[in-house]
mmCIF file of the N, C-alpha and C atoms, coordinates in Angstrom:
data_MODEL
# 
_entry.id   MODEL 
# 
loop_
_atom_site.group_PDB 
_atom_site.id 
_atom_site.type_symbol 
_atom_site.label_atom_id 
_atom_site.label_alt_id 
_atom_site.label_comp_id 
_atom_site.label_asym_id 
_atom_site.label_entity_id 
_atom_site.label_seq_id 
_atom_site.pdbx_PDB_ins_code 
_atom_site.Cartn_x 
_atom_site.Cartn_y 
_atom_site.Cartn_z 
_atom_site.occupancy 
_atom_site.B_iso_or_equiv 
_atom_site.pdbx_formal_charge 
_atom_site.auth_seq_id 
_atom_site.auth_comp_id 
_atom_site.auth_asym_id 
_atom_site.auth_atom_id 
_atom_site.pdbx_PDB_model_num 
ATOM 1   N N  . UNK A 1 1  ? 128.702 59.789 -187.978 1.00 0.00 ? 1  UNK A N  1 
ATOM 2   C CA . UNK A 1 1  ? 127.944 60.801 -187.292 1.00 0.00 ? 1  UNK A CA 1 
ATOM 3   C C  . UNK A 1 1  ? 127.184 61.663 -188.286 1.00 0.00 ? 1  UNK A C  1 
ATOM 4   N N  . UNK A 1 2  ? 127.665 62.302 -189.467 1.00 0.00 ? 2  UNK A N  1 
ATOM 5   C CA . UNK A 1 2  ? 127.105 63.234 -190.324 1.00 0.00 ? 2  UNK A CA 1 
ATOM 6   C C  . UNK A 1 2  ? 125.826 62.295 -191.246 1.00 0.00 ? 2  UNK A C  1 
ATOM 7   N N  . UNK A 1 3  ? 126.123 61.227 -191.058 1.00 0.00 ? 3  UNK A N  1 
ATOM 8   C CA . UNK A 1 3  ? 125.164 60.341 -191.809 1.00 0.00 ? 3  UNK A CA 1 
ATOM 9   C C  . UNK A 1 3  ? 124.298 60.355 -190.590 1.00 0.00 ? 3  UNK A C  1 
ATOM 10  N N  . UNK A 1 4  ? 124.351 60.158 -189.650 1.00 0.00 ? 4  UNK A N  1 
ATOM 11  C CA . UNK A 1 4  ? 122.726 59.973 -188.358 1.00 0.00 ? 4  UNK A CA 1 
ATOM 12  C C  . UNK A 1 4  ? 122.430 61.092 -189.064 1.00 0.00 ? 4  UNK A C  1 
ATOM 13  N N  . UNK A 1 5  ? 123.182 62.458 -188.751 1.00 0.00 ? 5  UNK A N  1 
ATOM 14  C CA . UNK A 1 5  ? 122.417 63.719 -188.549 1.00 0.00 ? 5  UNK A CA 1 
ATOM 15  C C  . UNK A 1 5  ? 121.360 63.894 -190.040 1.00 0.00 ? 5  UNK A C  1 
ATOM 16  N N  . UNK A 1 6  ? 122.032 63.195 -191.226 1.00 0.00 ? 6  UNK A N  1 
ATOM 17  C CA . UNK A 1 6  ? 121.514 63.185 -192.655 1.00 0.00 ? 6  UNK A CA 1 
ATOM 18  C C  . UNK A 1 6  ? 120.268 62.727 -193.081 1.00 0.00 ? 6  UNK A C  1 
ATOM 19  N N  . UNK A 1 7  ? 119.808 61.537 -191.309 1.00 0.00 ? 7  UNK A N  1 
ATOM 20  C CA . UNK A 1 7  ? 119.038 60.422 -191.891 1.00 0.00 ? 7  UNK A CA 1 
ATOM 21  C C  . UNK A 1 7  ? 118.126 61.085 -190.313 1.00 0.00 ? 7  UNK A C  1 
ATOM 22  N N  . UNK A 1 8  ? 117.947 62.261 -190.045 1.00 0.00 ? 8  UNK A N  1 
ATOM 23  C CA . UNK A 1 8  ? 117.504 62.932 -188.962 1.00 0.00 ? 8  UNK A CA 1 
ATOM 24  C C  . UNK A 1 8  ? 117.809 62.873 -187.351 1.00 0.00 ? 8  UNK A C  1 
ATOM 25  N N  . UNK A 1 9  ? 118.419 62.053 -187.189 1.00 0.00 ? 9  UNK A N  1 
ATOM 26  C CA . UNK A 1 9  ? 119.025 62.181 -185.527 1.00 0.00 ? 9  UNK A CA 1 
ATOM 27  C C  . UNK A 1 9  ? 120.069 62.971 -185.055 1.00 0.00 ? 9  UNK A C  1 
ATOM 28  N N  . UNK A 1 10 ? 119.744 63.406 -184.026 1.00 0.00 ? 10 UNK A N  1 
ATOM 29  C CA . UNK A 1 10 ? 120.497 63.865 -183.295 1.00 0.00 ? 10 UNK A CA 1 
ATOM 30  C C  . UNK A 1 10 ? 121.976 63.622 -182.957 1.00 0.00 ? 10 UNK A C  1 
ATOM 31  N N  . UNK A 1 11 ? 123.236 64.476 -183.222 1.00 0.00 ? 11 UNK A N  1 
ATOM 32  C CA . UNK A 1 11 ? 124.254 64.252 -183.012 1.00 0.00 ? 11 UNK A CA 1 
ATOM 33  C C  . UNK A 1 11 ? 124.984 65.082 -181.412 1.00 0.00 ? 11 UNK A C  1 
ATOM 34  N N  . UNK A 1 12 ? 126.059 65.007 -181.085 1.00 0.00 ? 12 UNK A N  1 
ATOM 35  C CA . UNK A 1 12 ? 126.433 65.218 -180.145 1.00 0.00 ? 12 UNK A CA 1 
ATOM 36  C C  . UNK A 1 12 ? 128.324 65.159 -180.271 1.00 0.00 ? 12 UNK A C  1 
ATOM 37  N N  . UNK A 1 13 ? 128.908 65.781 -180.074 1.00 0.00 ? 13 UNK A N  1 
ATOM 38  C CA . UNK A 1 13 ? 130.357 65.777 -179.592 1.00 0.00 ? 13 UNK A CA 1 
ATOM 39  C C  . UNK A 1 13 ? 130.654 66.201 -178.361 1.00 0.00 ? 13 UNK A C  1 
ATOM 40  N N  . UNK A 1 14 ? 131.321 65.614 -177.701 1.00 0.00 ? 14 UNK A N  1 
ATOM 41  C CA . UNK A 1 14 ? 131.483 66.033 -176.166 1.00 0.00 ? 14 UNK A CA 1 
ATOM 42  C C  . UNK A 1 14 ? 133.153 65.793 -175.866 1.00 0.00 ? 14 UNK A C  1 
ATOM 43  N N  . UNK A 1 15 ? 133.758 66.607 -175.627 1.00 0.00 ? 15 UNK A N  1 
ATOM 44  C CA . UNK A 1 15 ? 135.097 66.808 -175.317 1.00 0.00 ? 15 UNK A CA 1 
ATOM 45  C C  . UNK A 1 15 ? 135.731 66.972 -173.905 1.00 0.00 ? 15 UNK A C  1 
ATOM 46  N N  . UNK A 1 16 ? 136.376 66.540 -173.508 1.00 0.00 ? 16 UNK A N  1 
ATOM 47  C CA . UNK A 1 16 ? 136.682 66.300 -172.027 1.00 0.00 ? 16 UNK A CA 1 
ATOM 48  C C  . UNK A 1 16 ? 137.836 65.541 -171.589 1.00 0.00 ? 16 UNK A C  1 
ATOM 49  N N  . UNK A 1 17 ? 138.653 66.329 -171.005 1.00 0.00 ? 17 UNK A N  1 
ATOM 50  C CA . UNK A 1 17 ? 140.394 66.011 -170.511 1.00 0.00 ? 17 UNK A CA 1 
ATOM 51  C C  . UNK A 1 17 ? 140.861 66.908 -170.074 1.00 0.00 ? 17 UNK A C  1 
ATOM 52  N N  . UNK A 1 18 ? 141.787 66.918 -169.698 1.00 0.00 ? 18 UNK A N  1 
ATOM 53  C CA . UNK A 1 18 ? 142.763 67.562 -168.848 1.00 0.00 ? 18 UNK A CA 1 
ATOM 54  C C  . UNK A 1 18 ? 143.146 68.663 -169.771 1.00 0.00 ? 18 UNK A C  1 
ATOM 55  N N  . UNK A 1 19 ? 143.347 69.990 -169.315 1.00 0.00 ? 19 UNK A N  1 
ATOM 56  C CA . UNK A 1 19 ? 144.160 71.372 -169.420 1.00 0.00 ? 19 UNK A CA 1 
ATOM 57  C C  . UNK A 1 19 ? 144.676 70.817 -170.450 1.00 0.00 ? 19 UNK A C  1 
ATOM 58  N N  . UNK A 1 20 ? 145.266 71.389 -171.405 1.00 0.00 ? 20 UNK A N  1 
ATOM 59  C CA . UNK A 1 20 ? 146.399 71.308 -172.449 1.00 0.00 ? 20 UNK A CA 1 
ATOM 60  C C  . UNK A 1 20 ? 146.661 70.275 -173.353 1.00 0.00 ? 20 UNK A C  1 
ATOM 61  N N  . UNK A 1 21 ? 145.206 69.016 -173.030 1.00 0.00 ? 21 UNK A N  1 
ATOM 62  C CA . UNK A 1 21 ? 145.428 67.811 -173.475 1.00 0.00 ? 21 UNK A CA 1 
ATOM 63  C C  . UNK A 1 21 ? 144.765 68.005 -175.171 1.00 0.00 ? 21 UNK A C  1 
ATOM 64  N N  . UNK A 1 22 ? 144.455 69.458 -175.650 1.00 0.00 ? 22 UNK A N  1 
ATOM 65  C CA . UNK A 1 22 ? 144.551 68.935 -177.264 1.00 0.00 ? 22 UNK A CA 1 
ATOM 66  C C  . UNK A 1 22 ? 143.060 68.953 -177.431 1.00 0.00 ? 22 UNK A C  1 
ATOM 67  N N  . UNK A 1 23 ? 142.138 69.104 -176.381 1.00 0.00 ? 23 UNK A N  1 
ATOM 68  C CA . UNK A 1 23 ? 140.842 69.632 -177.142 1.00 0.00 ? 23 UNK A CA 1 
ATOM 69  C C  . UNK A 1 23 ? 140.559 70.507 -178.017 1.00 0.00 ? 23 UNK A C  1 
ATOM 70  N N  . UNK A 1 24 ? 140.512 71.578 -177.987 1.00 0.00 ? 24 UNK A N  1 
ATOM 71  C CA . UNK A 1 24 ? 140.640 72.882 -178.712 1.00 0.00 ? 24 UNK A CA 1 
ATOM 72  C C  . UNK A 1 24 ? 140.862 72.498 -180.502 1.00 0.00 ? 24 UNK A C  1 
ATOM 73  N N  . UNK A 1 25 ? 141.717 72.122 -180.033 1.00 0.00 ? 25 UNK A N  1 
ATOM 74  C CA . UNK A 1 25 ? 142.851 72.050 -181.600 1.00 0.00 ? 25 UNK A CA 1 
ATOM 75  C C  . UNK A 1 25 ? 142.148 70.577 -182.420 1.00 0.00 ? 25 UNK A C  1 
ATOM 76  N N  . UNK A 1 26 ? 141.399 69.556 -181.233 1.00 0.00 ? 26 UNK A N  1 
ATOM 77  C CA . UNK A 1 26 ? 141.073 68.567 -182.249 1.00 0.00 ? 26 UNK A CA 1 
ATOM 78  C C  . UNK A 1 26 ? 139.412 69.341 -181.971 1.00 0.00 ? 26 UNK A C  1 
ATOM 79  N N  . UNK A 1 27 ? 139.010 70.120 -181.772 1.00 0.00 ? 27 UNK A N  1 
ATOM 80  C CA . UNK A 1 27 ? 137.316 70.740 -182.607 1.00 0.00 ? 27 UNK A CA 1 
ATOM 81  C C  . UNK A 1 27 ? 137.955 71.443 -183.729 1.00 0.00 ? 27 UNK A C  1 
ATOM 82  N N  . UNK A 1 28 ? 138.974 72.112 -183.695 1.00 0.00 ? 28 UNK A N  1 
ATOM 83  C CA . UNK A 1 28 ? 138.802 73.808 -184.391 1.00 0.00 ? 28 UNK A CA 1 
ATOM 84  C C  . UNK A 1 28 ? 140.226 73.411 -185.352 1.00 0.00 ? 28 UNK A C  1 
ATOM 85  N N  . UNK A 1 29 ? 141.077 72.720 -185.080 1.00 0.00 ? 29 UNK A N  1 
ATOM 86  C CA . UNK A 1 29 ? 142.222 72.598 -185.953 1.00 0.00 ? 29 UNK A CA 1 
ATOM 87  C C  . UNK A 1 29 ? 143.454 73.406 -185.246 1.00 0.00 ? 29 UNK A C  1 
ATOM 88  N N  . UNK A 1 30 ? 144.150 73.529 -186.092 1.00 0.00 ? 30 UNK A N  1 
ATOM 89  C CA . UNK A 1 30 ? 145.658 74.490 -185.197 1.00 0.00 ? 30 UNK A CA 1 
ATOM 90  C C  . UNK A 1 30 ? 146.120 75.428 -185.822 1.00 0.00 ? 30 UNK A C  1 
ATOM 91  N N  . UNK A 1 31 ? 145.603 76.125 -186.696 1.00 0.00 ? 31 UNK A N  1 
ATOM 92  C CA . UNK A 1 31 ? 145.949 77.240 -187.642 1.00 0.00 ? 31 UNK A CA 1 
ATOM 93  C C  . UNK A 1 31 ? 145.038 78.459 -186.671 1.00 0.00 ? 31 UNK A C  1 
ATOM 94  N N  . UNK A 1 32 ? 146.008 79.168 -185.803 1.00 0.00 ? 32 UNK A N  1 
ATOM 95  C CA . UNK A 1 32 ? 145.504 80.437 -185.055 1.00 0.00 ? 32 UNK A CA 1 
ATOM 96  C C  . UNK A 1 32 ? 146.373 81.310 -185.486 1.00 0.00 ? 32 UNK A C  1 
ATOM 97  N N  . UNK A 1 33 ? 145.487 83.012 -184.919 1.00 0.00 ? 33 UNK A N  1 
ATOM 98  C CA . UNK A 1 33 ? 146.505 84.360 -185.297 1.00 0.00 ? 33 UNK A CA 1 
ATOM 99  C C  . UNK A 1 33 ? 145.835 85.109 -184.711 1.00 0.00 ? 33 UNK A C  1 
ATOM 100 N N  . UNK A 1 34 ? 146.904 85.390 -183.943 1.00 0.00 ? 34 UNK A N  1 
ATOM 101 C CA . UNK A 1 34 ? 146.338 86.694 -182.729 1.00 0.00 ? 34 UNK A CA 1 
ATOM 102 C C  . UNK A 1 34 ? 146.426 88.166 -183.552 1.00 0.00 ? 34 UNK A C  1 
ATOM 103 N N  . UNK A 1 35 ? 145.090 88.901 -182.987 1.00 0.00 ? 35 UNK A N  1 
ATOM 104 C CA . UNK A 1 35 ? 144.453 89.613 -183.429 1.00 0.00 ? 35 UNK A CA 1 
ATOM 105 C C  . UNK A 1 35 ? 144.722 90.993 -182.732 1.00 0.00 ? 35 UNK A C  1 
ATOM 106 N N  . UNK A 1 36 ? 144.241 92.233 -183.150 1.00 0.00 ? 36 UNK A N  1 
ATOM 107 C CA . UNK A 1 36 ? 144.969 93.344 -182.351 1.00 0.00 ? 36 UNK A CA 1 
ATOM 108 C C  . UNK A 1 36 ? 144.718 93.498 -180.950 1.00 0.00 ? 36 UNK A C  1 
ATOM 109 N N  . UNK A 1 37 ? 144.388 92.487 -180.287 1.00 0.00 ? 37 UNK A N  1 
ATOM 110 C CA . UNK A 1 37 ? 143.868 92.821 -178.493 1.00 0.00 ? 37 UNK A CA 1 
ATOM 111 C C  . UNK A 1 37 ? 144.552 91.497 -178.435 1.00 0.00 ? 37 UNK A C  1 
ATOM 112 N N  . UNK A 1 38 ? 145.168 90.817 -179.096 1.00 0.00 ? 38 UNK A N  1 
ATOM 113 C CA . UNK A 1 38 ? 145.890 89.639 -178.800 1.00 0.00 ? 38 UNK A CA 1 
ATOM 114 C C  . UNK A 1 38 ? 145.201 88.206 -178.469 1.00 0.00 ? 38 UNK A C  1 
ATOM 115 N N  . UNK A 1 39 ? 144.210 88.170 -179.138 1.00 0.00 ? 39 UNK A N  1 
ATOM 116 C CA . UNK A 1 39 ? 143.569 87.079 -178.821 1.00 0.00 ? 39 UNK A CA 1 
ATOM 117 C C  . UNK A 1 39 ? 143.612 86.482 -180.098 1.00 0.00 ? 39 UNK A C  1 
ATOM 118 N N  . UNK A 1 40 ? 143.853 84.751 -179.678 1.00 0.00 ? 40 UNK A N  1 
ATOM 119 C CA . UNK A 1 40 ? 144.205 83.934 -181.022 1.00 0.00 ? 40 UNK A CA 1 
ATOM 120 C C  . UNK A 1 40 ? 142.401 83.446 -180.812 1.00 0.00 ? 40 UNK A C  1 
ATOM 121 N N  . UNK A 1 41 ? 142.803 83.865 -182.499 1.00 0.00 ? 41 UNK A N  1 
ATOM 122 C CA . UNK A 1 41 ? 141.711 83.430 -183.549 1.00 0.00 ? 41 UNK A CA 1 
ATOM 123 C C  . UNK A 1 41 ? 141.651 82.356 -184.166 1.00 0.00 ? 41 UNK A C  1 
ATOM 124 N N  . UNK A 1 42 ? 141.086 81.435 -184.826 1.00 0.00 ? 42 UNK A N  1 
ATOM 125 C CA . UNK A 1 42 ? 141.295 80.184 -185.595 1.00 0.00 ? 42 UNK A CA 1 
ATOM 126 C C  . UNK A 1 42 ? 141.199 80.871 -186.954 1.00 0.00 ? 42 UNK A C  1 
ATOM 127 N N  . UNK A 1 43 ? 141.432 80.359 -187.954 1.00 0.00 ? 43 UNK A N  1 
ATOM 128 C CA . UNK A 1 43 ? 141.907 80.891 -189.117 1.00 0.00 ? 43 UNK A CA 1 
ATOM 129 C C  . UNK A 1 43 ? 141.347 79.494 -190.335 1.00 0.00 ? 43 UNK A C  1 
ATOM 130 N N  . UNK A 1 44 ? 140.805 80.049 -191.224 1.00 0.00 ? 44 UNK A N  1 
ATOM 131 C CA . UNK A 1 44 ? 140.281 79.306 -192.450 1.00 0.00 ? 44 UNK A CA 1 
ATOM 132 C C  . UNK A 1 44 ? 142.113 78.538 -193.196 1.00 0.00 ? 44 UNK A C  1 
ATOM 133 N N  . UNK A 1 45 ? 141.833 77.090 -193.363 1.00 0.00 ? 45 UNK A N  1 
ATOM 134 C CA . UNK A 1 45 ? 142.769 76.540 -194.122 1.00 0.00 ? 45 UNK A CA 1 
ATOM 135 C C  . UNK A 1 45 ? 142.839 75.358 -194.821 1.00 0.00 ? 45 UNK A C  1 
ATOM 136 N N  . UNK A 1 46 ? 143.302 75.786 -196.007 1.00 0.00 ? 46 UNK A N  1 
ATOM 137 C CA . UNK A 1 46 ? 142.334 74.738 -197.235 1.00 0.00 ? 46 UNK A CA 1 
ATOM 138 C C  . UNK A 1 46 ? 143.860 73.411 -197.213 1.00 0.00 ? 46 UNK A C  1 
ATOM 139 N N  . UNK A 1 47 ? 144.175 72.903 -195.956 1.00 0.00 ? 47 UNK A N  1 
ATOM 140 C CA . UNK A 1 47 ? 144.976 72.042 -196.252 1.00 0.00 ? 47 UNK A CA 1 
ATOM 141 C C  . UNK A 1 47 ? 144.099 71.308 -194.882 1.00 0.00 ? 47 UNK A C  1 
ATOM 142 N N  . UNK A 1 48 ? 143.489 69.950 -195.705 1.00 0.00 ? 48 UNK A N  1 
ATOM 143 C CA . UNK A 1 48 ? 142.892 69.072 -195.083 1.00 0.00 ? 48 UNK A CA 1 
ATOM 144 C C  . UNK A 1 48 ? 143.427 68.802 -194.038 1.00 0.00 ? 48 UNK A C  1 
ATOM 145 N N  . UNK A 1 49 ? 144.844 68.197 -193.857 1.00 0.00 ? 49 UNK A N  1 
ATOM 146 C CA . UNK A 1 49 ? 145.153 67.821 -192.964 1.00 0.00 ? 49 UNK A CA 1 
ATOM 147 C C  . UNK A 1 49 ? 145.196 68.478 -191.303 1.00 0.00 ? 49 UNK A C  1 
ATOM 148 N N  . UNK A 1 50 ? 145.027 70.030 -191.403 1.00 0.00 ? 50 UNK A N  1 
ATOM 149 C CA . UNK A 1 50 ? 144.915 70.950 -190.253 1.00 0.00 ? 50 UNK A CA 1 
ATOM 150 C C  . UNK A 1 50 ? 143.994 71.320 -189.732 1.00 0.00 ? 50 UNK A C  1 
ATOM 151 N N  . UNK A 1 51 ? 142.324 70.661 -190.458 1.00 0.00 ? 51 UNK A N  1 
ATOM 152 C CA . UNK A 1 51 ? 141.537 71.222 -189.872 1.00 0.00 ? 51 UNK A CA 1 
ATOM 153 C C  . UNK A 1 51 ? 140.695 70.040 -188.832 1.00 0.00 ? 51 UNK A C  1 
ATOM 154 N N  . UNK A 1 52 ? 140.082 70.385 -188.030 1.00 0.00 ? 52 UNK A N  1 
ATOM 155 C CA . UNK A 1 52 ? 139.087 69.981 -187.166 1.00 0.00 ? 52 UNK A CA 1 
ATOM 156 C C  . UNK A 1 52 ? 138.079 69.447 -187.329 1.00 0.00 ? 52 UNK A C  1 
ATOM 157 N N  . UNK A 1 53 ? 137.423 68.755 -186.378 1.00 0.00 ? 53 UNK A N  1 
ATOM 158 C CA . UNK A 1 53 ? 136.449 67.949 -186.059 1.00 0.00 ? 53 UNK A CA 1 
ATOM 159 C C  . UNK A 1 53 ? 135.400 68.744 -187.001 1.00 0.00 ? 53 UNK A C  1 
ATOM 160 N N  . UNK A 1 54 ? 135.436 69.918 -186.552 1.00 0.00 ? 54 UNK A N  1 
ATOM 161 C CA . UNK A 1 54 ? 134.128 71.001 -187.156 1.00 0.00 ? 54 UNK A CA 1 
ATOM 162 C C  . UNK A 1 54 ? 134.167 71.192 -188.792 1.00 0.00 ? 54 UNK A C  1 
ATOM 163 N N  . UNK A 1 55 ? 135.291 71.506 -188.964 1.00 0.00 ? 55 UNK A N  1 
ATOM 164 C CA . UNK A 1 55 ? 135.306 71.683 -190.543 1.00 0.00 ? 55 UNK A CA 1 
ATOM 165 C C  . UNK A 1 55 ? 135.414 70.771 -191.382 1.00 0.00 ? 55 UNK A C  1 
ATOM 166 N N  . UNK A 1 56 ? 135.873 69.276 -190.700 1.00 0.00 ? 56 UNK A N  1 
ATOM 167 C CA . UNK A 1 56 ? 135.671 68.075 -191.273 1.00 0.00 ? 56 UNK A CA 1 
ATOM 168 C C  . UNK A 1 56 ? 134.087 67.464 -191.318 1.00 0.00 ? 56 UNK A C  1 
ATOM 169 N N  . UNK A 1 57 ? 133.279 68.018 -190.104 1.00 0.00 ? 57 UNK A N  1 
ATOM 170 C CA . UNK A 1 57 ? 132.107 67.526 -190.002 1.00 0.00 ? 57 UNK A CA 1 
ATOM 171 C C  . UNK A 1 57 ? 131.422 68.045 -191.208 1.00 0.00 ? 57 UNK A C  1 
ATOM 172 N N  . UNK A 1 58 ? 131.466 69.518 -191.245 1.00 0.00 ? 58 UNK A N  1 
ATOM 173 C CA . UNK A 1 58 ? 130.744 70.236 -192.316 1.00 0.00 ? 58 UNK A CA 1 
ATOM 174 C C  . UNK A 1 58 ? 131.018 70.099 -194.061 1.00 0.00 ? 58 UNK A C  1 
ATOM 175 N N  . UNK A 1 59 ? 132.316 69.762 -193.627 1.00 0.00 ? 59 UNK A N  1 
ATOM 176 C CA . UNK A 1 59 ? 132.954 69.994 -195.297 1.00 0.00 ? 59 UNK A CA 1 
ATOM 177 C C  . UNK A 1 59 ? 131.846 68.542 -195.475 1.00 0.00 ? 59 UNK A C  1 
ATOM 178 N N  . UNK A 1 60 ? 132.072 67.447 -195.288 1.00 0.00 ? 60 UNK A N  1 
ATOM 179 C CA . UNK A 1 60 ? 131.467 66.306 -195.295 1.00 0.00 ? 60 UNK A CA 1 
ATOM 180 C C  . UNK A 1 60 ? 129.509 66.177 -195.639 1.00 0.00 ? 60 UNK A C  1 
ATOM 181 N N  . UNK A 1 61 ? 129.547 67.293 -194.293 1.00 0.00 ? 61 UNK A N  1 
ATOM 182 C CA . UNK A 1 61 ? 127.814 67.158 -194.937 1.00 0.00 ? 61 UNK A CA 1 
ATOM 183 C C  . UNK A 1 61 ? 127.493 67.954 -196.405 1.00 0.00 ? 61 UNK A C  1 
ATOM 184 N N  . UNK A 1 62 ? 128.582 68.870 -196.086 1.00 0.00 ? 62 UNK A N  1 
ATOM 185 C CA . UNK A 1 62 ? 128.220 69.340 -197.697 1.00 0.00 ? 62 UNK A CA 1 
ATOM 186 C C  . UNK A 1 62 ? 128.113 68.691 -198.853 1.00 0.00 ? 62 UNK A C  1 
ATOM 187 N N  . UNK A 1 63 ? 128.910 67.773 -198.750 1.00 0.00 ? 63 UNK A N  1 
ATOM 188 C CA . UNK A 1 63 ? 129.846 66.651 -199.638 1.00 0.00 ? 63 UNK A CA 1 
ATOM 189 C C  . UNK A 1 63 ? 128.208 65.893 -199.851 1.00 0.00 ? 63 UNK A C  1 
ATOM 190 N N  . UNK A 1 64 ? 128.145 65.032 -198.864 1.00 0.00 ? 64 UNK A N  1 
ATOM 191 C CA . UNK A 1 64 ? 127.152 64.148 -198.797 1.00 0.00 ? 64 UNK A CA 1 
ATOM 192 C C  . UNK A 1 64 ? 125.432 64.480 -199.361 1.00 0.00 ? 64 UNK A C  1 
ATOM 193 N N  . UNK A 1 65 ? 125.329 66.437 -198.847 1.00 0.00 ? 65 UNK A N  1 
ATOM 194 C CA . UNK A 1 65 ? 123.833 66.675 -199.488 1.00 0.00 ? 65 UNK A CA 1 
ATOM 195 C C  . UNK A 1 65 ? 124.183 67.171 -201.270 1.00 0.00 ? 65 UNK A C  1 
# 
């Protein structure tokens, strides 16, 4: 995918399932921390294995330009 977008096309992710089935966590990763009104935040984390679709996409294009 980061290679289309590299070589100018258009990319797309589209996520879709059931309540509780693990979207969230496979865009954004699973490292959250609720904040003073109590709302979980996603949180920066330099251990590859925890992060997401998103920060894998990006770390990658960085990589690649």
């Amino acid at each position: 995918m980061v290679e289309h977008v590299i070589g100018g096309f258009h990319s797309t992710v589209f996520c879709y399932g059931q309540t509780g089935a693990g979207k969230t966590y496979t865009m954004d990763g699973y490292k959250y921390k609720k904040d003073g009104r109590g709302i979980y935040l996603p949180q920066v984390d330099s251990d590859p294995n925890t992060r997401g679709l998103v920060q894998r996409s990006i770390s990658d294009l960085v990589n690649k330009i």
